[in-house]
DOSEDO-503711 format. One record per residue (C-alpha): y, x, z; residue in one letter. Coordinates in Angstrom, 1 decimal, decimal comma, always signed. Example, Ala and Ser with C-alpha at 12.3 -4.5 7.8 and 13.67 -1.06 7.14 Angstrom:
BEGIN
[atom [-4,5 +12,3 +7,8] 'a']
[atom [-1,1 +13,7 +7,1] 's']
! end
This chain:
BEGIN
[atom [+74,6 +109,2 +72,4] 'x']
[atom [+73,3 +111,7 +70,1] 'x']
[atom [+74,6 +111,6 +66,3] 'x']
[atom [+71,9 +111,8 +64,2] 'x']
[atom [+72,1 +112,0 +60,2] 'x']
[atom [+71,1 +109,8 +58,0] 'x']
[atom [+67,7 +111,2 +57,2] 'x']
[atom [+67,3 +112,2 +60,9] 'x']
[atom [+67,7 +108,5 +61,5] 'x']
[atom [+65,6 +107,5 +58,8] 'x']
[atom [+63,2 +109,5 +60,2] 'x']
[atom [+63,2 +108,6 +64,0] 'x']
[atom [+63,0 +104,8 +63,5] 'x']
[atom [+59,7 +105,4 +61,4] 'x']
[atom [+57,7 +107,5 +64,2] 'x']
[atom [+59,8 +105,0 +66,5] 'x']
[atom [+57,4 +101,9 +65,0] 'x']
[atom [+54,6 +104,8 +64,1] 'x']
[atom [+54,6 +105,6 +67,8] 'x']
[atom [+54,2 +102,1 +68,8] 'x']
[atom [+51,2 +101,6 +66,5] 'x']
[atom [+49,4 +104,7 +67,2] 'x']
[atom [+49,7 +103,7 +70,9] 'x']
[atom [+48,2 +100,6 +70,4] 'x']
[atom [+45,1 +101,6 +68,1] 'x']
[atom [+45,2 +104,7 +71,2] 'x']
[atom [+44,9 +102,3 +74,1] 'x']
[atom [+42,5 +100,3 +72,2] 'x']
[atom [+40,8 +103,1 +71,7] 'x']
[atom [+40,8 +104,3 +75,1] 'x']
[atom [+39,9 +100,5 +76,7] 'x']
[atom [+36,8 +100,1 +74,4] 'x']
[atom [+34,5 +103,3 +75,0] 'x']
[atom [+36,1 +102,5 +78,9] 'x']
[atom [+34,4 +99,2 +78,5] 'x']
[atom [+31,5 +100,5 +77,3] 'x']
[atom [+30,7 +102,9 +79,6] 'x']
[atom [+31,5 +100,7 +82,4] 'x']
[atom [+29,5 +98,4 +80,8] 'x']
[atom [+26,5 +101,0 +80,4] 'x']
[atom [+26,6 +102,1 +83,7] 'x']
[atom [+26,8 +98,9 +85,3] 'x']
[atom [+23,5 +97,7 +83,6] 'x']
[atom [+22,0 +101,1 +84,8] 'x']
[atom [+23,0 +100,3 +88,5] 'x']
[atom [+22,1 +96,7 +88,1] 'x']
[atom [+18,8 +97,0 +86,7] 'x']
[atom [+18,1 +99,7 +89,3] 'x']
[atom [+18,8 +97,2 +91,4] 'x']
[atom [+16,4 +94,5 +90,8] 'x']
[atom [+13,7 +97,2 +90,6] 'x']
[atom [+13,9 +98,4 +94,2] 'x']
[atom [+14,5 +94,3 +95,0] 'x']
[atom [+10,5 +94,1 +94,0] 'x']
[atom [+9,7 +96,7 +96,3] 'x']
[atom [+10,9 +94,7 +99,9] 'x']
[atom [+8,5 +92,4 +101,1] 'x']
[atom [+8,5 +90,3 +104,3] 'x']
[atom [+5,6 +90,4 +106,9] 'x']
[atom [+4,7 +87,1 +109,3] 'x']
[atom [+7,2 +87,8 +111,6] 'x']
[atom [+10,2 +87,9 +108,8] 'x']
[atom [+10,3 +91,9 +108,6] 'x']
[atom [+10,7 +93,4 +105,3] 'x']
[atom [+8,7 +95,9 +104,5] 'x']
[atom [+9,9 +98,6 +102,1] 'x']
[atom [+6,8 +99,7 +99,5] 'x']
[atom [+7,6 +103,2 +100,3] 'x']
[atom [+5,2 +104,6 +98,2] 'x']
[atom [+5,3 +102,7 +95,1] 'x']
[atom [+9,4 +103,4 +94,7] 'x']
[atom [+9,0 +107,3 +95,9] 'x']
[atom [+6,0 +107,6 +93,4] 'x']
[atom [+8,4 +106,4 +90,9] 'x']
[atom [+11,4 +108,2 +91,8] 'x']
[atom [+9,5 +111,3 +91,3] 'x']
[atom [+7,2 +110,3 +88,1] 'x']
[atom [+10,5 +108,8 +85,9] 'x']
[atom [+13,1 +111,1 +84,2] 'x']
[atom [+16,6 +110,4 +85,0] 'x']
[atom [+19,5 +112,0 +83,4] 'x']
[atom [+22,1 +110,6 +85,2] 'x']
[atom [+20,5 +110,3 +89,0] 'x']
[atom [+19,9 +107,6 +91,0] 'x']
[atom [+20,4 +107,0 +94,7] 'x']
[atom [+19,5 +104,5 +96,8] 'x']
[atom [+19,3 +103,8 +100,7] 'x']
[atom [+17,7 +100,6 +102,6] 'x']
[atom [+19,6 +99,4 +105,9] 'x']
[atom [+18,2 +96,7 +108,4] 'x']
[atom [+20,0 +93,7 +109,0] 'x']
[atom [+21,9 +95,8 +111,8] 'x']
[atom [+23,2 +98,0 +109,3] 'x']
[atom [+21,3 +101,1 +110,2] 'x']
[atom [+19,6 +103,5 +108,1] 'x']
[atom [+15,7 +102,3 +107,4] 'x']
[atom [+15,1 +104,7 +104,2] 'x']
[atom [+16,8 +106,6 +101,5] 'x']
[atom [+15,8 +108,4 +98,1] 'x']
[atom [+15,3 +112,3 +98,7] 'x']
[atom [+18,1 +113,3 +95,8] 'x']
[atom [+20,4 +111,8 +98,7] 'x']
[atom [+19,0 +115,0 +100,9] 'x']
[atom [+21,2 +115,4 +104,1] 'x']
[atom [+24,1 +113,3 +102,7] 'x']
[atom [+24,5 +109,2 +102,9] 'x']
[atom [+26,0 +106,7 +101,2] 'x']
[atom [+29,0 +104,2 +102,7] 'x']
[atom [+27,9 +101,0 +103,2] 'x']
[atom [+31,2 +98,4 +103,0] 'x']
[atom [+31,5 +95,4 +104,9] 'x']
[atom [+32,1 +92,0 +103,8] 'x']
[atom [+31,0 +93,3 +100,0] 'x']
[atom [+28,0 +91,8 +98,5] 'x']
[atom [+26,7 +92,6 +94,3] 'x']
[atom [+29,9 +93,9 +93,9] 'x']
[atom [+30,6 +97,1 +92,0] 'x']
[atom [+32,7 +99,9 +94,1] 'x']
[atom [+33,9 +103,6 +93,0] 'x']
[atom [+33,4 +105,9 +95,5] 'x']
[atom [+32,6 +109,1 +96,4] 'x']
[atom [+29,3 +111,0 +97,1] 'x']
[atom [+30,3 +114,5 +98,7] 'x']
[atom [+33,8 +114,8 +96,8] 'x']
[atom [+31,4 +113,7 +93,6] 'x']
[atom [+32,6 +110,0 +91,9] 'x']
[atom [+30,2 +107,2 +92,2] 'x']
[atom [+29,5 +103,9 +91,5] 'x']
[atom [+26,9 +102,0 +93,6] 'x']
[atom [+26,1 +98,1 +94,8] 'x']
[atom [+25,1 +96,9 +97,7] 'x']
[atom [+23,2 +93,5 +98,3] 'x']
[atom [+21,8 +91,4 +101,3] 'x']
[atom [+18,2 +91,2 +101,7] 'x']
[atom [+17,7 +87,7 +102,9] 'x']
[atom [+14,3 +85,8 +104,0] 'x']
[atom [+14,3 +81,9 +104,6] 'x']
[atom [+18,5 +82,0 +104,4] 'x']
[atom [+19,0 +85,0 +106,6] 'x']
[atom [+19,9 +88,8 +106,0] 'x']
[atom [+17,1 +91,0 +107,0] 'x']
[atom [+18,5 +94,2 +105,6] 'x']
[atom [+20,8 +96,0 +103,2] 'x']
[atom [+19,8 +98,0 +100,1] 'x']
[atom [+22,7 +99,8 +98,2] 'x']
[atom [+22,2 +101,6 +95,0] 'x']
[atom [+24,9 +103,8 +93,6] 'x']
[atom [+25,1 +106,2 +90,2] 'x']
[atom [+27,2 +109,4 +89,0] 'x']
[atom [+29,9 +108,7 +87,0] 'x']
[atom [+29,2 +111,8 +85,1] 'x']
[atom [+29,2 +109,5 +82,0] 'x']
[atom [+32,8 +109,2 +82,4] 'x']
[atom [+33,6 +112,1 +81,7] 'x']
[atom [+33,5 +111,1 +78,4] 'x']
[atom [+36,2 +108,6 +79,3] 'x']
[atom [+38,2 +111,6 +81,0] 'x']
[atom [+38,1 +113,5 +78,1] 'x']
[atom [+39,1 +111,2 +75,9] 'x']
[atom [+41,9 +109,9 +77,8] 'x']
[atom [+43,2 +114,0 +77,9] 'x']
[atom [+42,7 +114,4 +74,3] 'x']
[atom [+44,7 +111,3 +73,7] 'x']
[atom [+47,6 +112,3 +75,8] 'x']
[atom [+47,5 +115,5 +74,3] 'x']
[atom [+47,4 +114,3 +70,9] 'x']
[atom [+50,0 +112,0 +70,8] 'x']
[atom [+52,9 +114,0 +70,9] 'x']
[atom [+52,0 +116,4 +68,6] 'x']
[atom [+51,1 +113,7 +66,1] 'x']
[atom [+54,5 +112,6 +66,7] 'x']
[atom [+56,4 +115,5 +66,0] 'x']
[atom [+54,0 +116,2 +63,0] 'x']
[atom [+54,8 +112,3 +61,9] 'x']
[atom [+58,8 +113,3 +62,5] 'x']
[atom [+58,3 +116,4 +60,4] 'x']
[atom [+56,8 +114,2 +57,5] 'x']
[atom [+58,8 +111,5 +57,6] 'x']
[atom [+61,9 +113,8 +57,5] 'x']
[atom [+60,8 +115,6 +54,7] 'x']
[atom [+60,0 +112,3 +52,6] 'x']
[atom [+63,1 +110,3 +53,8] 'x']
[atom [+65,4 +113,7 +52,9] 'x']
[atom [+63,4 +113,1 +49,2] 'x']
[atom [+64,1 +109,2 +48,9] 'x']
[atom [+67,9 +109,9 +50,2] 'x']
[atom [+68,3 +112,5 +47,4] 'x']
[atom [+70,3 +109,6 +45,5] 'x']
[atom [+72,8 +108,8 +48,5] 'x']
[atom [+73,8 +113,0 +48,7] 'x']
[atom [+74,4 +112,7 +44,6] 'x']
[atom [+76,6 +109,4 +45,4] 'x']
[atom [+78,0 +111,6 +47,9] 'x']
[atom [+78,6 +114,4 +45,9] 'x']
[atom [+80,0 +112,6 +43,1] 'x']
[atom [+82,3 +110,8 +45,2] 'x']
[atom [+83,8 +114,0 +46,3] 'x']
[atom [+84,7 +114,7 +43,0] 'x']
[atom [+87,0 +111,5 +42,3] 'x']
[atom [+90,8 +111,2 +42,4] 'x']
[atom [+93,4 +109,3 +41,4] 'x']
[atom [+93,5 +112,1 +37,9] 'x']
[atom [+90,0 +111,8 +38,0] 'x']
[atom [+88,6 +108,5 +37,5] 'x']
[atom [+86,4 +109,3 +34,4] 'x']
[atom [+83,3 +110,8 +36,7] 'x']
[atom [+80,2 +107,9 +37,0] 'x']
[atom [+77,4 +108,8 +39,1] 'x']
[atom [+74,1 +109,6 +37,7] 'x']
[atom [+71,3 +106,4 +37,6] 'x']
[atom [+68,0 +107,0 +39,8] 'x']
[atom [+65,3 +106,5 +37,5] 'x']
[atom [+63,9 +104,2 +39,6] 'x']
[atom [+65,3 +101,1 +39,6] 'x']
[atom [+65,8 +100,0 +43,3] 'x']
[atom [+68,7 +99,1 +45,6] 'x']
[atom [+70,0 +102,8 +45,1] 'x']
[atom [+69,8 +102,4 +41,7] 'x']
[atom [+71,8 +98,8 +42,2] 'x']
[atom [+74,3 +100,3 +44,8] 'x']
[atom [+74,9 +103,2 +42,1] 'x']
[atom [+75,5 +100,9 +39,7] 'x']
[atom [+78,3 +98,9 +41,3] 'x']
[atom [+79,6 +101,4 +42,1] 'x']
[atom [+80,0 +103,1 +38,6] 'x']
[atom [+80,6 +99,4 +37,4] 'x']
[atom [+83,8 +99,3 +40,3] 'x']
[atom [+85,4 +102,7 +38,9] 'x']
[atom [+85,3 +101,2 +35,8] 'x']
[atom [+87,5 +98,2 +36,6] 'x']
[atom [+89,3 +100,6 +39,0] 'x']
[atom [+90,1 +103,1 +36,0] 'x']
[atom [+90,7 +99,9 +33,9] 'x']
[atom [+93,0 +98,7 +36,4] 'x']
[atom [+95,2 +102,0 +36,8] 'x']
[atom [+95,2 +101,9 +32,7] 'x']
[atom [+96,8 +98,5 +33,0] 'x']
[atom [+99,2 +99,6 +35,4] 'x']
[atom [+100,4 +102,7 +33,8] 'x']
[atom [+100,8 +101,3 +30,5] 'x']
[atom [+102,4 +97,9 +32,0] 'x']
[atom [+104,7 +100,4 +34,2] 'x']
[atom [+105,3 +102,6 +30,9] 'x']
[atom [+106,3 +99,4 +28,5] 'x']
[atom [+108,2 +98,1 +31,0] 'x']
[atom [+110,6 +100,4 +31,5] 'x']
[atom [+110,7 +100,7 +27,5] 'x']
[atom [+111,7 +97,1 +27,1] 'x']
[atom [+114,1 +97,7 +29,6] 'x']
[atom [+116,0 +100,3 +28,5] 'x']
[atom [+116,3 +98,9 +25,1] 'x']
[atom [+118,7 +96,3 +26,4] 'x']
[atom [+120,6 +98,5 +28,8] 'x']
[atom [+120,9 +101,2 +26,1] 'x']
[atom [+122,7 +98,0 +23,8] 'x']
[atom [+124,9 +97,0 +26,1] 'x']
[atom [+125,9 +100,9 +26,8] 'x']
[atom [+126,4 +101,4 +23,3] 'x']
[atom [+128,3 +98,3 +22,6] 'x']
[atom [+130,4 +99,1 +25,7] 'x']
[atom [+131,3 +102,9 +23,9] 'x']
[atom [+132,2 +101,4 +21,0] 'x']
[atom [+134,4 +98,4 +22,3] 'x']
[atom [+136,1 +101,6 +24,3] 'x']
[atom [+136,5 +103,9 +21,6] 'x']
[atom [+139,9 +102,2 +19,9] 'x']
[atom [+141,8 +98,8 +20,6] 'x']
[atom [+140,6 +96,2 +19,0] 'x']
[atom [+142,1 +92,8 +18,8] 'x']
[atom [+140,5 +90,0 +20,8] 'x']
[atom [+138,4 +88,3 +18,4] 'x']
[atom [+136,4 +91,8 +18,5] 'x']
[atom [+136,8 +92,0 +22,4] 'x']
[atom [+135,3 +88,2 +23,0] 'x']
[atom [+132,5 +89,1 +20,3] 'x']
[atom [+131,1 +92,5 +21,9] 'x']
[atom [+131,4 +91,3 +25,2] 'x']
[atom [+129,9 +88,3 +24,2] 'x']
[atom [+127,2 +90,4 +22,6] 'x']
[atom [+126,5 +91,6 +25,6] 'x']
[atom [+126,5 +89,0 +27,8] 'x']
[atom [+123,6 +87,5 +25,6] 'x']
[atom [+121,9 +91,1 +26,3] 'x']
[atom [+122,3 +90,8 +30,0] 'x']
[atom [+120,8 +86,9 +29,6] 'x']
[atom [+118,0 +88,8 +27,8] 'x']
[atom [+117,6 +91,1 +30,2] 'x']
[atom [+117,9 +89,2 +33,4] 'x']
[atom [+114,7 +86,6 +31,2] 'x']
[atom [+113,1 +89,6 +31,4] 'x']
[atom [+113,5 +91,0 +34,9] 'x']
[atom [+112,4 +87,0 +35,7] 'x']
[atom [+109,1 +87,1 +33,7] 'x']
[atom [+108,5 +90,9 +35,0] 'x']
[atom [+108,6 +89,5 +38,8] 'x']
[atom [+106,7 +86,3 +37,6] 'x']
[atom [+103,5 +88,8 +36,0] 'x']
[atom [+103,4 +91,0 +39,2] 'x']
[atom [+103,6 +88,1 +41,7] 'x']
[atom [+100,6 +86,8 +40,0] 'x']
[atom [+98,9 +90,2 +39,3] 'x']
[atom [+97,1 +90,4 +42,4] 'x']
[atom [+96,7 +87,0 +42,2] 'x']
[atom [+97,8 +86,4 +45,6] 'x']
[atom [+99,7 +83,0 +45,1] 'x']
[atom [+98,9 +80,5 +47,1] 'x']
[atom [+97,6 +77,5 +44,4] 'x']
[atom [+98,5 +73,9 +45,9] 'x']
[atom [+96,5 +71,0 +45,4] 'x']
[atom [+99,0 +68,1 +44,0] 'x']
[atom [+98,6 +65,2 +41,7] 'x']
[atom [+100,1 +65,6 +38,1] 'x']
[atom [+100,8 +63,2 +35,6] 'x']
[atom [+99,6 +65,6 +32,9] 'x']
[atom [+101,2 +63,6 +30,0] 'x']
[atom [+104,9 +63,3 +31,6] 'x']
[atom [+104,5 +66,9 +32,5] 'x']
[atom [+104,3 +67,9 +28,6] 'x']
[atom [+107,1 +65,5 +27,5] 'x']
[atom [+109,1 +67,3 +30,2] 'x']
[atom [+108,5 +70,1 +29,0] 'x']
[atom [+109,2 +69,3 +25,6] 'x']
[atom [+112,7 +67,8 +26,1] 'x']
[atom [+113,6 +70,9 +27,9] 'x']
[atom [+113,1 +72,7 +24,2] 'x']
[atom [+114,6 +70,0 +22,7] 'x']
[atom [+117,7 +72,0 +21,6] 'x']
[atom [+115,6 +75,1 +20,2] 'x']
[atom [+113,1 +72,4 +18,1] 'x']
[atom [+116,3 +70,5 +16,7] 'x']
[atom [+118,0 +73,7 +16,0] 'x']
[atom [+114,9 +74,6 +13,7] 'x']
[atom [+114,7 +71,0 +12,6] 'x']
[atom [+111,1 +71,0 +13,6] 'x']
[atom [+108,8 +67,7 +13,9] 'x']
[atom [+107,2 +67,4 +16,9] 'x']
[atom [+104,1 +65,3 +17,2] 'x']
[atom [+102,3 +63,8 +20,2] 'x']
[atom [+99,5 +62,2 +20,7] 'x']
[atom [+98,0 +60,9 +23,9] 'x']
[atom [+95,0 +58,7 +23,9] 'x']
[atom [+95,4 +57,8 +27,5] 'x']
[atom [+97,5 +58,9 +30,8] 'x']
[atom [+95,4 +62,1 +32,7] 'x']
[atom [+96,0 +62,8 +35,8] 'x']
[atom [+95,8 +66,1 +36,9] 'x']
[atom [+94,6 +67,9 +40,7] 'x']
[atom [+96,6 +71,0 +40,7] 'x']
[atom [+99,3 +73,5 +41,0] 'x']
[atom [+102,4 +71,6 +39,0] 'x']
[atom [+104,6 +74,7 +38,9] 'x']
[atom [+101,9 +76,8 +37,3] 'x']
[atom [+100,5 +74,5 +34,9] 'x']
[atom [+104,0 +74,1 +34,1] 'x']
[atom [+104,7 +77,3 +33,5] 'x']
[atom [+101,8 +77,3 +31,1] 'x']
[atom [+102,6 +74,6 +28,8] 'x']
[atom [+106,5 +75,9 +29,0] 'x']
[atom [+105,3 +79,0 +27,4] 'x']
[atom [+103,0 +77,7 +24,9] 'x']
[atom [+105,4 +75,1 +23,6] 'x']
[atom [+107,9 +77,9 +23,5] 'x']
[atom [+105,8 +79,9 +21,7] 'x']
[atom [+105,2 +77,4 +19,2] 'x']
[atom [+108,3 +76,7 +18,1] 'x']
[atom [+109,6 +80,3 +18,3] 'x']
[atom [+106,6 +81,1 +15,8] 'x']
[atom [+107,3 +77,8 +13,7] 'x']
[atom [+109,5 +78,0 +10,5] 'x']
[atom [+112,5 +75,9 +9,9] 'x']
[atom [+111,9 +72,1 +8,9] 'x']
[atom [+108,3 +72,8 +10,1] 'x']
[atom [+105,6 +70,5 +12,1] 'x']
[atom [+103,9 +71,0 +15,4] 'x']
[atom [+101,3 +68,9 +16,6] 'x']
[atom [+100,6 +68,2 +20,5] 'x']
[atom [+97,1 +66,4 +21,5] 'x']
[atom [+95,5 +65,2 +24,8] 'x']
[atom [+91,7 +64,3 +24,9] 'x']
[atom [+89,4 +63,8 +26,8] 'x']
[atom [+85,6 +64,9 +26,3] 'x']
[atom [+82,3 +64,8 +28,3] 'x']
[atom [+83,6 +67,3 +30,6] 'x']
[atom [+87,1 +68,6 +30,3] 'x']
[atom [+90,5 +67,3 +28,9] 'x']
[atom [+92,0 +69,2 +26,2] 'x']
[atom [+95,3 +70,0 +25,9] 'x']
[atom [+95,6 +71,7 +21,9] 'x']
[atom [+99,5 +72,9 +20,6] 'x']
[atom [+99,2 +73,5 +16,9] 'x']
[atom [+102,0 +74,4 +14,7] 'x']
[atom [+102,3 +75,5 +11,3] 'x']
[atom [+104,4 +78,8 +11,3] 'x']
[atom [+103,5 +82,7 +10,8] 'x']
[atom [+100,1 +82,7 +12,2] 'x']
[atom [+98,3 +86,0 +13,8] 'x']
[atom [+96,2 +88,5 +12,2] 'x']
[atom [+92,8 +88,5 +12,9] 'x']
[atom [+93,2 +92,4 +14,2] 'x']
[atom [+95,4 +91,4 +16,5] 'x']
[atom [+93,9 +87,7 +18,3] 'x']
[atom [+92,2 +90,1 +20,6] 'x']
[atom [+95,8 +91,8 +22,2] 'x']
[atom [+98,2 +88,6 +22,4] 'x']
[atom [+97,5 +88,4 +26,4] 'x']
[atom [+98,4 +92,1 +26,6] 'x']
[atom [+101,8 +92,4 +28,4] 'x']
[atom [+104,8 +93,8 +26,1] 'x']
[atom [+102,5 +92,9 +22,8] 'x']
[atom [+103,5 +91,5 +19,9] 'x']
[atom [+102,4 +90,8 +16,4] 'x']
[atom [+103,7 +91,8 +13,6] 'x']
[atom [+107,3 +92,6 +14,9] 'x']
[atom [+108,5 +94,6 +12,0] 'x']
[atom [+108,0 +91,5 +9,7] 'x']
[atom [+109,7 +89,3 +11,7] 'x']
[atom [+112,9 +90,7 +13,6] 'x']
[atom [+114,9 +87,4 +13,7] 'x']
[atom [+112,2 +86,3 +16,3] 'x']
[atom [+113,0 +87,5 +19,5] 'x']
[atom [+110,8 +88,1 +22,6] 'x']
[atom [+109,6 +90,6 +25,8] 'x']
[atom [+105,9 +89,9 +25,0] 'x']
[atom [+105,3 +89,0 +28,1] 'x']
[atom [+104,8 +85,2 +28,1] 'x']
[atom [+101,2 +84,7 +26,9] 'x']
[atom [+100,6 +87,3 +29,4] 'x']
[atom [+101,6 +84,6 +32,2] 'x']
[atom [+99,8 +82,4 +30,8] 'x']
[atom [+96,8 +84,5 +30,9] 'x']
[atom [+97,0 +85,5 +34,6] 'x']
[atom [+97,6 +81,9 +35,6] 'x']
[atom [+94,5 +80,6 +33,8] 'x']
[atom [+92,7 +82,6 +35,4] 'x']
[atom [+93,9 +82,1 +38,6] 'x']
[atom [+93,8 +78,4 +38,2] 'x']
[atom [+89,9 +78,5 +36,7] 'x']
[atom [+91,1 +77,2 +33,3] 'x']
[atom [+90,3 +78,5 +29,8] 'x']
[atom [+92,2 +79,2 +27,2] 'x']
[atom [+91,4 +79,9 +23,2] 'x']
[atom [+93,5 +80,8 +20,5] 'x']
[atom [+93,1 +80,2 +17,0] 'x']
[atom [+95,1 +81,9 +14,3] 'x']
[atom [+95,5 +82,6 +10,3] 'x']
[atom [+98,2 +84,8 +9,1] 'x']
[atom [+101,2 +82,7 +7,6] 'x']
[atom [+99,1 +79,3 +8,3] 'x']
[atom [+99,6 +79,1 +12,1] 'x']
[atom [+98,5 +78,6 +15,4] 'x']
[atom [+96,7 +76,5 +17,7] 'x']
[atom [+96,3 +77,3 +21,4] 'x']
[atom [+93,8 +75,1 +23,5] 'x']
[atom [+93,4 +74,5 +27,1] 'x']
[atom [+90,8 +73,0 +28,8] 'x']
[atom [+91,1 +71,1 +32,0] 'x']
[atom [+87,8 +70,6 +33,9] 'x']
[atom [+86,8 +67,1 +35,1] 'x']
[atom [+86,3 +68,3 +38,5] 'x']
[atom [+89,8 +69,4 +38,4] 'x']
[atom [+91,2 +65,6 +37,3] 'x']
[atom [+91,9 +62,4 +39,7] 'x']
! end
């Protein structure tokens, strides 16, 4: 099969239905002035006909008599373009009379054909002529055929040639035209084409122009433009998740090495010995938390964990949850508030969502100050349950309510080095919203605190 391009193709399917139409309104053409002349000489012949009918008579003994007079007289006194011819036969089908434009030459009388029109041929010239039984009191007495040129068809002839002449160069002609117009509205795809070309991986920057007119090129160029966008967006994320990750950890390894070169550099008794090396122990438990939460992010970046469906007892799961950090909150001698209207049941993933509210009650109290309050709700509204944590601790800047999901972010560090973190928790919590269809909203003052809520959706509850 032949490869054709784009605006080749473009091209070919339009004279494709083009040719189809002009064929019809050709053939229709053709069949009408056909029909009409058909028609035309047909009448001609017919009424021909019935004149040279009036001329046979019958005598007393059931012989017809041809008026040969009268219908010669008017041969010769009428003007005929296209001529006439005519012959009369007796009932034993043998010449009686003929019109003298016939001269030397006859024409063919057909059996078993009465009044029915028949193309022949008159000495190698086309003809159309009748033939019709003379009959007296129910019996033939004789034949009279009348036949006419088909000179008129010529018309018919001519048309027919100019037609089939016409039609394929009207089809290239259409080709050529519709080329040159579909090579003009595919202008767009050879600047997607050319743009294209010039992204990489180091070039992600390059958007392809907008048609001015606003039609599906102008919608395929703009998804396109809008999916480098979250490409580029995507590869920004990666690099600088890639590029604080190796950051954070190095800052542990580099720690532990330095601890290590110290320990090494003198004896020391073994009260120094159990505290460096305990040092670092708590370094490697830092490390190895973050390693965990690293592989937790990028098993959910792509977002290609399979959710289960489960029933979840929504309150138990947060008083879980909370006696896990039981031992943090007393440390801190922090009150911890609940209240629960009713038991909600919940149709969902239970080691996400507990991941979630792990991480936002950890983040609570790691953000609370000592002998402070946090406050844990569960409500229901028209159309979601609302799980709020609030506590009372150092708060967010406004600046900076917009970068807590970030990976590796967090606020204010240089105020607040006794609090310890990767930055990477509220970033979990992020990806698993969104992977679970929940929303999340943060509301923060600086040094007033915090309150995170989440919304379950009904449709999402048993």
């Amino acid at each position: 099969m032949l490869s054709f391009s784009f605006k080749n193709r473009i091209a070919f399917n339009y004279i494709v239905s083009g040719s189809i139409l002009i064929a019809i309104v050709f053939l229709f053409i053709y069949n009408i002035v056909k029909y009409s002349v058909n028609k035309h000489v047909n009448e001609e012949i017919q009424e021909e006909l019935y004149k040279h009918l009036d001329d046979v008579s019958t005598d007393s003994n059931d012989t017809y008599l041809i008026q040969v007079d009268q219908w010669r007289a008017r041969e010769h006194n009428s003007i005929s373009v296209n001529p006439v011819f005519v012959e009369f036969y007796d009932n034993n089908k043998l010449l009686i009379d003929k019109s003298p434009n016939l001269k030397s030459s006859n024409l063919k009388l057909f059996p078993n054909s009465n009044n029915e029109f028949i193309d022949t041929k008159l000495n190698n010239i086309p003809v159309r002529q009748i033939q019709t039984a003379i009959i007296n009191k129910g019996e033939v007495v004789g034949y009279l055929v009348v036949a006419m040129s088909l000179e008129d068809f010529e018309i018919v002839l001519i048309l027919k040639n100019i037609l089939l002449i016409t039609f394929p160069l009207i089809l290239i002609l259409l080709f050529l035209i519709a080329r040159f117009f579909a090579g003009r509205s595919i202008k767009p795809v050879r600047t997607i084409i050319e743009t294209s070309s010039q992204i990489t991986k180091d070039n992600l920057q390059t958007r392809i122009p907008l048609p001015q007119n606003k039609d599906e090129l102008f919608v395929l160029s703009e998804n396109i433009n809008n999916l480098l966008s979250r490409i580029e967006n995507a590869i920004d994320r990666e690099k600088q998740f890639t590029s604080d990750a190796s950051h954070e950890l190095r800052t542990p390894l580099a720690v532990i090495k330095g601890t290590m070169e110290v320990l090494i550099r003198k004896p020391r008794n073994q009260q120094e010995y159990e505290e460096k090396i305990q040092f670092c122990i708590s370094e490697v438990d830092r490390l190895n938390h973050m390693v965990d939460q690293l592989l937790l992010l990028a098993r959910f970046e792509n977002q290609k964990q399979n959710v289960k469906q489960e029933t979840i007892y929504l309150n138990a799961l947060v008083l879980d949850n909370l006696t896990r950090f039981s031992e943090k909150s007393e440390s801190k001698k922090l009150k911890i508030k609940t209240q629960f209207s009713e038991d909600y049941y919940l149709i969902s993933d239970n080691y996400l969502v507990s991941i979630i509210i792990s991480n936002l009650i950890s983040n609570a109290i790691k953000y609370s100050n000592p002998n402070g309050e946090i406050a844990i709700e569960l409500e229901k509204t028209s159309d979601v349950v609302t799980f709020s944590i609030t506590d009372y601790g150092v708060g967010i800047a406004k600046n900076d309510l917009d970068k807590i999901f970030n990976s590796f972010y967090r606020s204010d560090v240089s105020n607040h080095p006794e609090i310890k973190g990767t930055g990477l928790g509220l970033s979990i919590v992020k990806r698993l919203c969104d992977l679970l269809k929940l929303e999340i909203t943060v509301e923060s003052k600086l040094n007033q605190g915090t309150k995170f809520v989440l919304n379950f959706p009904l449709s999402k509850l048993k």
